[in-house]
PyMOL Python script that loads the backbone (N, CA, C, O; Angstrom):
from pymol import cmd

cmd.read_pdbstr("""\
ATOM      1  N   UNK A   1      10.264   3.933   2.071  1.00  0.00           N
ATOM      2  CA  UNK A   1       8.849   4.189   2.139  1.00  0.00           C
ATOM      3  C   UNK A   1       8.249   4.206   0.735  1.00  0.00           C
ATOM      4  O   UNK A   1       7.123   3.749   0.537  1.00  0.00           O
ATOM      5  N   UNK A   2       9.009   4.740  -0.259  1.00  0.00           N
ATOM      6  CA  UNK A   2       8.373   5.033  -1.747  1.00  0.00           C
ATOM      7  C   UNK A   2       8.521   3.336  -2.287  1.00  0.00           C
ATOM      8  O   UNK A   2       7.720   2.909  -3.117  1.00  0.00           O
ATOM      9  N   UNK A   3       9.193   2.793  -1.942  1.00  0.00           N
ATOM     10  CA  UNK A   3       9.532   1.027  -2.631  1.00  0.00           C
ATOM     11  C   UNK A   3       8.531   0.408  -1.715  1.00  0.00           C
ATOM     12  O   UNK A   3       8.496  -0.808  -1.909  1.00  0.00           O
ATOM     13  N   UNK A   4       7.658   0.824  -0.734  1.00  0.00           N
ATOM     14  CA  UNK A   4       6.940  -0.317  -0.028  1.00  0.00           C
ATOM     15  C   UNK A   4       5.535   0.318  -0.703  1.00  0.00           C
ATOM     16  O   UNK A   4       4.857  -0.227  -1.573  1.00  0.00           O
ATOM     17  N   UNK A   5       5.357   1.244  -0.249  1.00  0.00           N
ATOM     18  CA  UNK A   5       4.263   2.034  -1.233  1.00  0.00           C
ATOM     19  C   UNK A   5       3.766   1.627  -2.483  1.00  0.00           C
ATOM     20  O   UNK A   5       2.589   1.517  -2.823  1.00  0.00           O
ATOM     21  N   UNK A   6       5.076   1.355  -3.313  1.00  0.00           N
ATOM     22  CA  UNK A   6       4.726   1.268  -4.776  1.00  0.00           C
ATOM     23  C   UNK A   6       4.754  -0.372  -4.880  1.00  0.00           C
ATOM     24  O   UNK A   6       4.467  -0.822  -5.989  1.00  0.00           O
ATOM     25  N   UNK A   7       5.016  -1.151  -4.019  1.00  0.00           N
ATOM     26  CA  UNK A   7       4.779  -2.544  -4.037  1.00  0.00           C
ATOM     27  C   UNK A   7       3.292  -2.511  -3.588  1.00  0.00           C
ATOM     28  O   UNK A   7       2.499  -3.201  -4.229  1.00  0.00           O
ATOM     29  N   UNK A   8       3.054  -2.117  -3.031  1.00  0.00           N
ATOM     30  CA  UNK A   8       1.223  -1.723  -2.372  1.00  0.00           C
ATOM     31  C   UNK A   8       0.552  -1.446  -3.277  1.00  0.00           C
ATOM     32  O   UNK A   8      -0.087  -2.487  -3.434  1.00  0.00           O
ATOM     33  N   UNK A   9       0.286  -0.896  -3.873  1.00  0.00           N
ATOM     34  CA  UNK A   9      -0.250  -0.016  -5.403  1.00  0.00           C
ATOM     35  C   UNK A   9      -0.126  -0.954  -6.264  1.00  0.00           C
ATOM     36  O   UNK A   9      -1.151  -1.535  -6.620  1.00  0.00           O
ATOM     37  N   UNK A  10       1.328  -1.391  -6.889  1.00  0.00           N
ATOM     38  CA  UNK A  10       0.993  -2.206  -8.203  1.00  0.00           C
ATOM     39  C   UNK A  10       0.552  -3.763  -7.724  1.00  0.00           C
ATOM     40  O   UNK A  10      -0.148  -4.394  -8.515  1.00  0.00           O
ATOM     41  N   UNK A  11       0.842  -4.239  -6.773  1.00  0.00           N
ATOM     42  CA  UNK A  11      -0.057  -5.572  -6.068  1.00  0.00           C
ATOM     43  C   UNK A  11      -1.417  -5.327  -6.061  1.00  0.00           C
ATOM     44  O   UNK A  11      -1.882  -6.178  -6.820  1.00  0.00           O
ATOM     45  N   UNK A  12      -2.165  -4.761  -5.705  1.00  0.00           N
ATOM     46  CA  UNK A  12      -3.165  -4.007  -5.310  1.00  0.00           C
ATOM     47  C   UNK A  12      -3.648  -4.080  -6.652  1.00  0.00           C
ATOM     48  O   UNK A  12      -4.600  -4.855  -6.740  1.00  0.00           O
ATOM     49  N   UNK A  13      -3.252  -3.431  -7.939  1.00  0.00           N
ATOM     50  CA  UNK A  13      -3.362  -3.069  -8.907  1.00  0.00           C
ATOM     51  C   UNK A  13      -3.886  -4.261  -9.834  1.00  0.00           C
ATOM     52  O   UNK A  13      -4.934  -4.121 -10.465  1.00  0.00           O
ATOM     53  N   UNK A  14      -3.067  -5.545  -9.912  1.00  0.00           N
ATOM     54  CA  UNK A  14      -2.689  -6.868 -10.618  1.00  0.00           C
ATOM     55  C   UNK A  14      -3.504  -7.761  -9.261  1.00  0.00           C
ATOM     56  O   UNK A  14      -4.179  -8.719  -9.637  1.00  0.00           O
ATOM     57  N   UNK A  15      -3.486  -7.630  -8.515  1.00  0.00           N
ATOM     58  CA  UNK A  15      -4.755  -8.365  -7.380  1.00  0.00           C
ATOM     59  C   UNK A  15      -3.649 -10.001  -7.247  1.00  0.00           C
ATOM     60  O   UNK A  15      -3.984 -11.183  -7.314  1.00  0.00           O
ATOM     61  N   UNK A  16      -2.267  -9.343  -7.038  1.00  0.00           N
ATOM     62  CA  UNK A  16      -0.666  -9.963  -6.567  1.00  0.00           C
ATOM     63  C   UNK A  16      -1.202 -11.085  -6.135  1.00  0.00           C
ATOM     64  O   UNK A  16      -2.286 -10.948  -5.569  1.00  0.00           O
ATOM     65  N   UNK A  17      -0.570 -12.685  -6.269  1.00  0.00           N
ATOM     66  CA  UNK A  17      -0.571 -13.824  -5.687  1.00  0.00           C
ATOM     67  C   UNK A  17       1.044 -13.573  -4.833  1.00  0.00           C
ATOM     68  O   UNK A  17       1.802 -14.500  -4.548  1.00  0.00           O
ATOM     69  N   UNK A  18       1.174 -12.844  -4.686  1.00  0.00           N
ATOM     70  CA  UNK A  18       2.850 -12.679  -3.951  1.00  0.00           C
ATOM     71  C   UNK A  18       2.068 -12.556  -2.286  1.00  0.00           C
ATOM     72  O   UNK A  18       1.182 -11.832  -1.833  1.00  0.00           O
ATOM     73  N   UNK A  19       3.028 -13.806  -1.638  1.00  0.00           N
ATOM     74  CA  UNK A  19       2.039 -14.483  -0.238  1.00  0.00           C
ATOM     75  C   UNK A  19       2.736 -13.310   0.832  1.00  0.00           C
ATOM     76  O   UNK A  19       2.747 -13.582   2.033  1.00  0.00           O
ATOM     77  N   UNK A  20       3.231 -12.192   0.424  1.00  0.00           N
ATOM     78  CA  UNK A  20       3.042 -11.129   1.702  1.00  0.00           C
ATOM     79  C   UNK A  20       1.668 -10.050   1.561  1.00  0.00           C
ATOM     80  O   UNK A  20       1.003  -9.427   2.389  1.00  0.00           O
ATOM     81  N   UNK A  21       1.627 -10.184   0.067  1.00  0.00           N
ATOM     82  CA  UNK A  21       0.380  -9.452  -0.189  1.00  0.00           C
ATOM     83  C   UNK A  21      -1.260  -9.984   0.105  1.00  0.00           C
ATOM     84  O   UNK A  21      -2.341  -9.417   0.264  1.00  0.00           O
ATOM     85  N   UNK A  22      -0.711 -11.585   0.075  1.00  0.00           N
ATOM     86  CA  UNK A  22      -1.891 -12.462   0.433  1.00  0.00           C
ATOM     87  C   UNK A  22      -1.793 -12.440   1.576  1.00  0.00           C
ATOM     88  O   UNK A  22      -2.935 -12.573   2.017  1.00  0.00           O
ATOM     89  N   UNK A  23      -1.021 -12.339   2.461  1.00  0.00           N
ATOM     90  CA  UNK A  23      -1.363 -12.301   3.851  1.00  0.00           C
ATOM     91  C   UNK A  23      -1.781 -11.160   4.465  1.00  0.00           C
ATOM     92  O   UNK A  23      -2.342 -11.299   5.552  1.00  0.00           O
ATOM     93  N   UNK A  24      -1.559  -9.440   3.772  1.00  0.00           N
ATOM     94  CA  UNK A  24      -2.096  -8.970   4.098  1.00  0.00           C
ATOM     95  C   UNK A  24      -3.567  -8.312   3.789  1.00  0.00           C
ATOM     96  O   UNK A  24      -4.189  -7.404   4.339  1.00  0.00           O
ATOM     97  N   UNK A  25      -3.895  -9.286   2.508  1.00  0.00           N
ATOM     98  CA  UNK A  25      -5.406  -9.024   2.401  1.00  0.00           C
ATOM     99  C   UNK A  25      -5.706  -9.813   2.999  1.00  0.00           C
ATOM    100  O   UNK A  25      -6.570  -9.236   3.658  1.00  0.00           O
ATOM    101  N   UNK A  26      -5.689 -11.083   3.456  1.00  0.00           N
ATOM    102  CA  UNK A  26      -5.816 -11.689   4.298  1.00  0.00           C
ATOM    103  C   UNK A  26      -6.802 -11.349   5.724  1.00  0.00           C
ATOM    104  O   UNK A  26      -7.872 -11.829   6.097  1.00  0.00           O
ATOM    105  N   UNK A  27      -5.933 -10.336   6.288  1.00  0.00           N
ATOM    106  CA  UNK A  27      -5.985  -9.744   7.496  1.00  0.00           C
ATOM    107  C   UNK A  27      -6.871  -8.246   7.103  1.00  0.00           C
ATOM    108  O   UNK A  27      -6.820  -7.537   8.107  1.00  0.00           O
ATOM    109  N   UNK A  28      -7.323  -7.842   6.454  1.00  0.00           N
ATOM    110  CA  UNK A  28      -7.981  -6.449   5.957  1.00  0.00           C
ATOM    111  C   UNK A  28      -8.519  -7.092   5.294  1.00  0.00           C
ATOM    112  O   UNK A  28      -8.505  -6.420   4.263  1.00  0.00           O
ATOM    113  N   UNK A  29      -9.317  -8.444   4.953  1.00  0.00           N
ATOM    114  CA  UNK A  29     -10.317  -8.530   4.105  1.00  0.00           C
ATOM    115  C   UNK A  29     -11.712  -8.378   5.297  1.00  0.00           C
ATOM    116  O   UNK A  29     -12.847  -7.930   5.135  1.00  0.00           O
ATOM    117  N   UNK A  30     -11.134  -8.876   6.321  1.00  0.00           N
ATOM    118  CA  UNK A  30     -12.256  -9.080   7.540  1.00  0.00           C
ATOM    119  C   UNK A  30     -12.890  -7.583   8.068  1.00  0.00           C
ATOM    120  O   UNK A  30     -13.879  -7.487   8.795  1.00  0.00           O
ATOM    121  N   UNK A  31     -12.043  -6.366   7.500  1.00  0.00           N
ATOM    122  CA  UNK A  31     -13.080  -4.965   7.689  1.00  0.00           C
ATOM    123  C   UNK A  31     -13.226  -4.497   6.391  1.00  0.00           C
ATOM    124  O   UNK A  31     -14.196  -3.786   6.128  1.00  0.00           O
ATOM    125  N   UNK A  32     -12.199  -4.861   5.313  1.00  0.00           N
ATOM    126  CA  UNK A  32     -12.808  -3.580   4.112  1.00  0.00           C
ATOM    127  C   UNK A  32     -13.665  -4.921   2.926  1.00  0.00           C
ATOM    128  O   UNK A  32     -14.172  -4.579   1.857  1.00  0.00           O
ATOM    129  N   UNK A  33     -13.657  -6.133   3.336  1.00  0.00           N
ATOM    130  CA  UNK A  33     -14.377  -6.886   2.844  1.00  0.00           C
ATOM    131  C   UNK A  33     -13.946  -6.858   1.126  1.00  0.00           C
ATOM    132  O   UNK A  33     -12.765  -7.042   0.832  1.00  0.00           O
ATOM    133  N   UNK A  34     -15.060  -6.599  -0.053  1.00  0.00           N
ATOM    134  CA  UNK A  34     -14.669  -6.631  -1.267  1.00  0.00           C
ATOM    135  C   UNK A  34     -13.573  -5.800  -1.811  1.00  0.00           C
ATOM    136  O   UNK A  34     -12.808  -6.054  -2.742  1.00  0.00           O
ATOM    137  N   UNK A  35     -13.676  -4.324  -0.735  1.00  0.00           N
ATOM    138  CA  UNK A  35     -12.463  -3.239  -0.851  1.00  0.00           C
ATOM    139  C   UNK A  35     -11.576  -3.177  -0.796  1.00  0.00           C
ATOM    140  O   UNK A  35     -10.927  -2.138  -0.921  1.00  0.00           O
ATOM    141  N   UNK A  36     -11.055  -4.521  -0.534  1.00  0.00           N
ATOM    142  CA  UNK A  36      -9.732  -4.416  -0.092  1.00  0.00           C
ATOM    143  C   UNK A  36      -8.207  -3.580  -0.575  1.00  0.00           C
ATOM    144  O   UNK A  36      -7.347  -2.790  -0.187  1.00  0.00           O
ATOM    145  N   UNK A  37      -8.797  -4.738  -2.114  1.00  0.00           N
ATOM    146  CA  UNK A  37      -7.692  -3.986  -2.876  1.00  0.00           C
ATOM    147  C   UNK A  37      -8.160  -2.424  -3.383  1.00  0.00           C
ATOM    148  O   UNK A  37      -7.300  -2.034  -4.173  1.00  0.00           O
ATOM    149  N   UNK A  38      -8.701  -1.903  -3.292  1.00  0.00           N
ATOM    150  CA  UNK A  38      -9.003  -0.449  -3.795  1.00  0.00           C
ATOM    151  C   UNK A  38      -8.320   0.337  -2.272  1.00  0.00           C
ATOM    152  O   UNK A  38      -7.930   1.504  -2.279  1.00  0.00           O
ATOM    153  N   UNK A  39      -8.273  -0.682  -0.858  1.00  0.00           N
ATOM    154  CA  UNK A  39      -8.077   0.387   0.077  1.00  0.00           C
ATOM    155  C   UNK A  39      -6.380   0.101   0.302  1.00  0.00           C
ATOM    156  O   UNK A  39      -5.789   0.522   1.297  1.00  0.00           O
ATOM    157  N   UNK A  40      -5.632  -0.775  -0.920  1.00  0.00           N
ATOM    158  CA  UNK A  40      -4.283  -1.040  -0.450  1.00  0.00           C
ATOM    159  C   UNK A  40      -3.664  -0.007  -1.786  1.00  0.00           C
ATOM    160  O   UNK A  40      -2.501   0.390  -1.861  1.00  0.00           O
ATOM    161  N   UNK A  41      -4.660   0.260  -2.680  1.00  0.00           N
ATOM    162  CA  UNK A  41      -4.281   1.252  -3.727  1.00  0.00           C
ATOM    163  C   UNK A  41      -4.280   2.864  -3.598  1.00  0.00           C
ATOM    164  O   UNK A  41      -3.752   3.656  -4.377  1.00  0.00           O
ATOM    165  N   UNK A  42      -4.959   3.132  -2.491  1.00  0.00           N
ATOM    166  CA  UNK A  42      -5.451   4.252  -1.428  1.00  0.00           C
ATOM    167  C   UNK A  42      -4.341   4.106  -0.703  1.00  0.00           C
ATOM    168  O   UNK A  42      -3.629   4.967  -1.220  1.00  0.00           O
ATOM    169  N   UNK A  43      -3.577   3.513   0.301  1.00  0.00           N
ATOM    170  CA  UNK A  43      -3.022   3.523   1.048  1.00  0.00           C
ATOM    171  C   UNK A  43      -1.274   3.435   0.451  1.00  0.00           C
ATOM    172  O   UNK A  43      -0.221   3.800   0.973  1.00  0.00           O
ATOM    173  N   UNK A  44      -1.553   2.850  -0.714  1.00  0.00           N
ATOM    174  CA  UNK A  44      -0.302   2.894  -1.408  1.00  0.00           C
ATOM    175  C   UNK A  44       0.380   4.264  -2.040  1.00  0.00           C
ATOM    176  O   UNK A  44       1.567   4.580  -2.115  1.00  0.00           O
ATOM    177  N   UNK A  45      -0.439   4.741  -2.332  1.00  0.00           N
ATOM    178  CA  UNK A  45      -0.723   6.150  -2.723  1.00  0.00           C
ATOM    179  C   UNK A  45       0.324   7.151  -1.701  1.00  0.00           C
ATOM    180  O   UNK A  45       1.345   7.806  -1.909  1.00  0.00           O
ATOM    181  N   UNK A  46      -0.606   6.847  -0.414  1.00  0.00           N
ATOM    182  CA  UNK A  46      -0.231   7.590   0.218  1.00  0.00           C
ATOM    183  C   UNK A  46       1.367   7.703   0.965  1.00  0.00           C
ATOM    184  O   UNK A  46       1.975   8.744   1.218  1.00  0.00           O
ATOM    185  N   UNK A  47       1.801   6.320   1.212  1.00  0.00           N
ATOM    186  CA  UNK A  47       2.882   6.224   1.098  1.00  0.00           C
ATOM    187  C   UNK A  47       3.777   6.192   0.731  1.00  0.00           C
ATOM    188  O   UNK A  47       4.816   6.079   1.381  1.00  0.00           O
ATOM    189  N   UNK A  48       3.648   6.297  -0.654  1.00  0.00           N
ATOM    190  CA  UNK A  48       4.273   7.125  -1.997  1.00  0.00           C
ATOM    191  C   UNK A  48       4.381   8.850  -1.143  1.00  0.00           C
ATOM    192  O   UNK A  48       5.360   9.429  -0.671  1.00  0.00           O
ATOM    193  N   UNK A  49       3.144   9.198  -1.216  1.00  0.00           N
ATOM    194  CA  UNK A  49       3.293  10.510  -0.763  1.00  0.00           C
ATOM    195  C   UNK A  49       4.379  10.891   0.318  1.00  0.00           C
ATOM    196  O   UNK A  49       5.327  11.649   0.113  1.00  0.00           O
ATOM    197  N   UNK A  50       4.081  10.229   1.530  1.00  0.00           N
ATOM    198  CA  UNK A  50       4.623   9.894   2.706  1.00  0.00           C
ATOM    199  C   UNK A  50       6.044  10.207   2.525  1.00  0.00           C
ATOM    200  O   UNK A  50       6.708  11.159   2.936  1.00  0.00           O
ATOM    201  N   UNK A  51       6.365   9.162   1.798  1.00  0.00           N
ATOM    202  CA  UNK A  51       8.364   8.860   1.559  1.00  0.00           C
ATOM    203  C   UNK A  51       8.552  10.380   1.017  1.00  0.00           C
ATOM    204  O   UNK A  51       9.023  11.296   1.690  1.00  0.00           O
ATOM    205  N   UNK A  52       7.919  10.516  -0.844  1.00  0.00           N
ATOM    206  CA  UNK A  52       8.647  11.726  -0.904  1.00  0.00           C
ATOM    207  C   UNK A  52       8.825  13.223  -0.093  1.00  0.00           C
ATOM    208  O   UNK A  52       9.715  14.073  -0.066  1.00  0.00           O
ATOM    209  N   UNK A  53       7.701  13.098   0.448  1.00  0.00           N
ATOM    210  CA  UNK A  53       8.247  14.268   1.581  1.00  0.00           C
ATOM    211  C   UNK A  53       9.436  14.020   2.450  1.00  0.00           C
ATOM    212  O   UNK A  53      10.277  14.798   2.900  1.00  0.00           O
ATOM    213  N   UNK A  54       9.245  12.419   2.594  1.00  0.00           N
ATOM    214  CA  UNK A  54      10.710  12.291   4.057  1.00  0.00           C
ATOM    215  C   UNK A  54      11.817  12.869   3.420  1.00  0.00           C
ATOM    216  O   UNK A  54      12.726  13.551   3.893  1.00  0.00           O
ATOM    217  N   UNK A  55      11.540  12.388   1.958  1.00  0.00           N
ATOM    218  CA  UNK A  55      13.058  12.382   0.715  1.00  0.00           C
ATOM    219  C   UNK A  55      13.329  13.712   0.769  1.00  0.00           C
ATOM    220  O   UNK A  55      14.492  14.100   0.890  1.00  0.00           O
ATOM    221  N   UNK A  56      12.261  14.586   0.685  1.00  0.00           N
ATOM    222  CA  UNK A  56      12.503  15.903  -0.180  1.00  0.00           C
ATOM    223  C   UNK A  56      13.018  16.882   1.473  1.00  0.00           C
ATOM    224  O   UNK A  56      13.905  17.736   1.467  1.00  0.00           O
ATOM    225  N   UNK A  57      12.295  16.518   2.611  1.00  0.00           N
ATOM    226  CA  UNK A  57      12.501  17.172   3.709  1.00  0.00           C
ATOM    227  C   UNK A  57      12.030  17.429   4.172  1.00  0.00           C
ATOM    228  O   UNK A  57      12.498  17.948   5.185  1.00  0.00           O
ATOM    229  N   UNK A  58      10.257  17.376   3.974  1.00  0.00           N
ATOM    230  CA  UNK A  58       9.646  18.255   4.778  1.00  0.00           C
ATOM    231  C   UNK A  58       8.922  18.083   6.211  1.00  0.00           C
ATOM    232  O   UNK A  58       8.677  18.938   7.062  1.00  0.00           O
ATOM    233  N   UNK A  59       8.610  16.437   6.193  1.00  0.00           N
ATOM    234  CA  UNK A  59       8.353  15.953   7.383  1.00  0.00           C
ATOM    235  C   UNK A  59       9.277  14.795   7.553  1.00  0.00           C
ATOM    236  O   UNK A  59       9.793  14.053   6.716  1.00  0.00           O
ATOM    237  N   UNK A  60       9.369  14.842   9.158  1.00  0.00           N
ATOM    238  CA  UNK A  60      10.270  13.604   9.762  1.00  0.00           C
ATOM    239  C   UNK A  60      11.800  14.102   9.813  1.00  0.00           C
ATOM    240  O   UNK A  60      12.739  13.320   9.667  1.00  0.00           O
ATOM    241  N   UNK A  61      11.954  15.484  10.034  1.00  0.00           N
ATOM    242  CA  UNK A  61      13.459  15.892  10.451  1.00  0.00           C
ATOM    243  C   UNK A  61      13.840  15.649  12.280  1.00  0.00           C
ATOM    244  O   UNK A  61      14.956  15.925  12.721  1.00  0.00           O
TER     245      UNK A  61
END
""", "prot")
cmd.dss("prot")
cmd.show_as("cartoon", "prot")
cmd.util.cbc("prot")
cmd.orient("prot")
């Protein structure tokens, strides 16, 4: 979860020609429009967050 996260974020970040990242702005350009990448840097974030809790223990036992 923290390695998909942080591929989300720094793609997001550098505005990635890497064609999984293009395919998924791709598909989320059609609701967050110019936002996209600010809402895959938001969301990257969070799945950063996400993992280290799985890691550390606190959710997903």
């Amino acid at each position: 979860m923290i390695l998909v996260g942080t591929f989300m974020l720094i793609s997001s970040l550098k505005k990635s020609d890497f064609i999984i990242y293009r395919l998924l702005v791709a598909r989320s350009r059609i609701l967050w429009g110019e936002n996209v990448h600010r809402f895959y840097q938001v969301i990257g974030v969070i799945i950063i967050v996400f993992g280290i809790l799985m890691t550390v223990g606190i959710i997903g036992k």
